[in-house]
N, C-alpha and C positions, 0 to 999 in steps of 0.2 A: 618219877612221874608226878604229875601236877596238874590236877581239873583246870581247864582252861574257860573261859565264859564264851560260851557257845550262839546264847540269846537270852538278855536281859528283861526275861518276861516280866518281874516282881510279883509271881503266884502266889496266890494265899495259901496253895494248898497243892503245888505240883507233884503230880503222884503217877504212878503205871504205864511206865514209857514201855511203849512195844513196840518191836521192830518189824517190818512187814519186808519180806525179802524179794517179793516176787515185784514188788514197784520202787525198792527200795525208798521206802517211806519210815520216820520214826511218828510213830502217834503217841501224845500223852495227854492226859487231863489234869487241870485246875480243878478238881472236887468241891470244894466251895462257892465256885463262883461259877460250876458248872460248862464250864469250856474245853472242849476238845481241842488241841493243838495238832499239825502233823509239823513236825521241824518247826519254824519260826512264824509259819501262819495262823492266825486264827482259824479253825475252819466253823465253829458255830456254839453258840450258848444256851444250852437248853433249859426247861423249867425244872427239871431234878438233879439231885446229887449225883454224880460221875462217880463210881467206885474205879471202877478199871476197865481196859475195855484189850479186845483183840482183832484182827484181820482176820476174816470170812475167805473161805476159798471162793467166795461166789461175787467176791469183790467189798463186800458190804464191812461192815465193823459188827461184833457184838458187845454189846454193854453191858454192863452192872449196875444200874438203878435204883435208889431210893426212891419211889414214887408217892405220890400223894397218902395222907393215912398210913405212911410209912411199908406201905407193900414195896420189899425188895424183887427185883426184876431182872432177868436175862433179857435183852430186847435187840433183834436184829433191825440195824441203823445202816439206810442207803445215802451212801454220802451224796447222790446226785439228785435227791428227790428234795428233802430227806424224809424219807418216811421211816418210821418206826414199828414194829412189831414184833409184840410177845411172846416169844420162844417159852418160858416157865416161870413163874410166882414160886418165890420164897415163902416161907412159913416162918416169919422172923417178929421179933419184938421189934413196936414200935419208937426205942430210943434205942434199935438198930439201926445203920446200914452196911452196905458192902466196901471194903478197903480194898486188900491186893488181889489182884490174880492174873495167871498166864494160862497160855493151852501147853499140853503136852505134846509133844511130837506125835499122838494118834488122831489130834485133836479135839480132845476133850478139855472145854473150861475150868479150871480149878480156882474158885474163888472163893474168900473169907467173909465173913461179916463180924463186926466190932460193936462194944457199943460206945456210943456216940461222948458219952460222959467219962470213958476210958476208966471205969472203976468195976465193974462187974461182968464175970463170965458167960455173959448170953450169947456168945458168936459162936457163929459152925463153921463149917467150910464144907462147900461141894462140889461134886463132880459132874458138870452137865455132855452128855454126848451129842446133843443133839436132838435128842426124843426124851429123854428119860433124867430128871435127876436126883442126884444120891448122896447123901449124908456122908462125909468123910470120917470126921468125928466133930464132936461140943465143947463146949463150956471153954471158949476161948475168949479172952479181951478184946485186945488189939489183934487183930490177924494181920498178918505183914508177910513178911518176904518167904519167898519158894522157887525152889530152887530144883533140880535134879542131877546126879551122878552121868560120867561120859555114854556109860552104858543105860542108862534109866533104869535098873533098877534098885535105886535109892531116893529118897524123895526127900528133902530138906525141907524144914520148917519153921517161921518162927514165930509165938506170939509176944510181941515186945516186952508186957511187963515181968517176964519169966527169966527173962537175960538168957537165956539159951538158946540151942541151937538143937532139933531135936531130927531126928533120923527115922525114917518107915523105908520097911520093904516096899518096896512097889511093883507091880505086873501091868506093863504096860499095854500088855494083850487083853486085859479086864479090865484097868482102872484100879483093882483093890490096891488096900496097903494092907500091913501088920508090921507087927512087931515095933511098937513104938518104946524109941529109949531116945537118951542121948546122946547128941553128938560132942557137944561141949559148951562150956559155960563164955558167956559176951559180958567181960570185965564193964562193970559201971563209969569205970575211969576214961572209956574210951568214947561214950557216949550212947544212947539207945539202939539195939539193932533192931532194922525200919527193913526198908526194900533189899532187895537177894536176889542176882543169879549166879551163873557156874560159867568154867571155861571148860574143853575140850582136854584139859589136865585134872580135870577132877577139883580145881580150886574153888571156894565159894566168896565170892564177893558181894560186902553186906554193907551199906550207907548205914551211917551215922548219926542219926537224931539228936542235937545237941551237943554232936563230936567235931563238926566240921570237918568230917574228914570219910573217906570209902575205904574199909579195911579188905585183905586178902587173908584168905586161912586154908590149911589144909583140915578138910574136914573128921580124915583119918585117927591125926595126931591128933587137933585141937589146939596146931602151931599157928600162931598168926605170924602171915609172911609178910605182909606189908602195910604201909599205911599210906594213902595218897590223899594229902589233903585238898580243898574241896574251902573256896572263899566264902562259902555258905555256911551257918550251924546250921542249919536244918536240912542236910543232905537227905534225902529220902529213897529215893528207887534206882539203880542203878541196870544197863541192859545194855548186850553185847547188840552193834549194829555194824553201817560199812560196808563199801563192795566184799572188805577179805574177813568181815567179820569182826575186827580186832579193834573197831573205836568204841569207849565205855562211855555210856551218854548218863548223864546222873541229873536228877531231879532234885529240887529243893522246894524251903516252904519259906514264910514270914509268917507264918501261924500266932501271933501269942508272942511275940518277940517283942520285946524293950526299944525304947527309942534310943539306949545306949547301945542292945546287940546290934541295932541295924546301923548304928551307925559305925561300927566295929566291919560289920559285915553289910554295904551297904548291896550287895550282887544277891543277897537272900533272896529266894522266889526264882532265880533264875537258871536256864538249861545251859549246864558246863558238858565238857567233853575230853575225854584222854583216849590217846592212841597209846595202844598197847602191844606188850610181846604177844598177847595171846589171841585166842579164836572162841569165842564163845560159841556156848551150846545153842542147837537147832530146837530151843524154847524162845515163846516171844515174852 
């Protein structure tokens, strides 16, 4: 298999492709340059940072926000209006903001925050249901990719500069986790591990941050099963989409990249795609 160039956006910062099953729509954001995309359209530019966002059953998006003075934000976004409204304020530092996050299959937001400087442990990750939100756990850098087992009750996580791959229990009928270990170490040779999902065989698939490439693992062993490379170094987020589920849409960046990577890699920024054997998990 081989990422194919899907849409030659040139993103500064393309991140948090989610896939919406009920219109079949992919939505992702440019974070830097604050743009939401769904597939190849622009659909609008807003005045904050984009962390991540997800499909509302009520039709709407919800976002992840850095907002003015640095208050991070859950904000429900009607695409037809667009009006926006404040679902819950963060409690974060302001050389925070919010990087990954998906819902789980009950519906609940699971999103990280980072800090912005990528050198200290100020980020958390939380659990929003909708009314209430909850402190997963702290003192994270980079918060990046998540993921969950066929069954959900395993929760994958990864904070980039740790190179691993770490493993909680999880109750999906609460939201809790425990038991935090590891699942296995992300060789530096292969490049940073960034965005995460899973397939419907329990495999986890993690893009590559200065690897060019989207690796497969089983997260049991901590065998890596495959490597599909990816015209981009800066692959970022990777998400199962497609009528049968089985097309892997993968995001990239031009962040910080060299006038000789880009011209190595001139597709950088841009939305590739592989069709696959597999059926990824009902996470967006």
């Amino acid at each position: 298999m081989q990422a194919e160039l899907f849409f030659d956006a040139k993103a500064t910062l393309g991140e948090g492709p989610a896939w919406d099953e009920k219109t079949q729509t992919l939505y992702w954001v440019d974070i830097l340059e604050k743009r939401i995309y769904a597939g190849t359209d622009l659909l609008v530019e807003l005045d904050e940072l984009i962390g991540c966002l997800a499909p509302r059953k009520n039709g709407n998006l919800i976002l992840a926000l850095r907002g003015y003075e640095g208050r991070a934000s859950f904000v429900d976004f009607d695409l037809g209006t667009p009006q926006q409204t404040v679902l819950a304020s963060l409690s974060e530092s302001a050389t925070n903001r919010v990087n990954d996050g998906k819902c789980d299959p009950a519906g609940r937001f699971i999103a990280g925050t980072m800090d912005m400087n990528e050198k200290d442990p100020t980020g958390s990750v939380y659990s929003f249901d909708g009314v209430t939100t909850k402190t997963l756990f702290r003192d994270v850098t980079i918060s990046n990719g998540m993921a969950w087992s066929p069954d959900y009750k395993t929760f994958y996580y990864i904070d980039t500069p740790t190179c691993e791959v770490r493993a909680y229990d999880y109750d999906l009928k609460t939201g809790e986790i425990a038991n935090r270990r590891k699942a296995f170490d992300v060789p530096k040779s292969l490049g940073w591990a960034d965005g995460m999902t899973s397939d419907v065989k329990g495999n986890l698939w993690i893009a590559m941050w200065g690897g060019a490439q989207v690796t497969r693992w089983n997260p049991n062993t901590g065998q890596l099963l495959e490597q599909i490379p990816v015209p981009a170094l800066q692959s970022s987020c990777p998400v199962f989409g497609g009528k049968d589920r089985n097309e892997l849409y993968i995001t990239s960046a031009r962040k910080g990249m060299s006038a000789a990577d880009l011209q190595k890699y001139p597709l950088s920024g841009g939305l590739f795609r592989v069709v696959t054997k597999f059926r990824g998990n009902a996470d967006v």
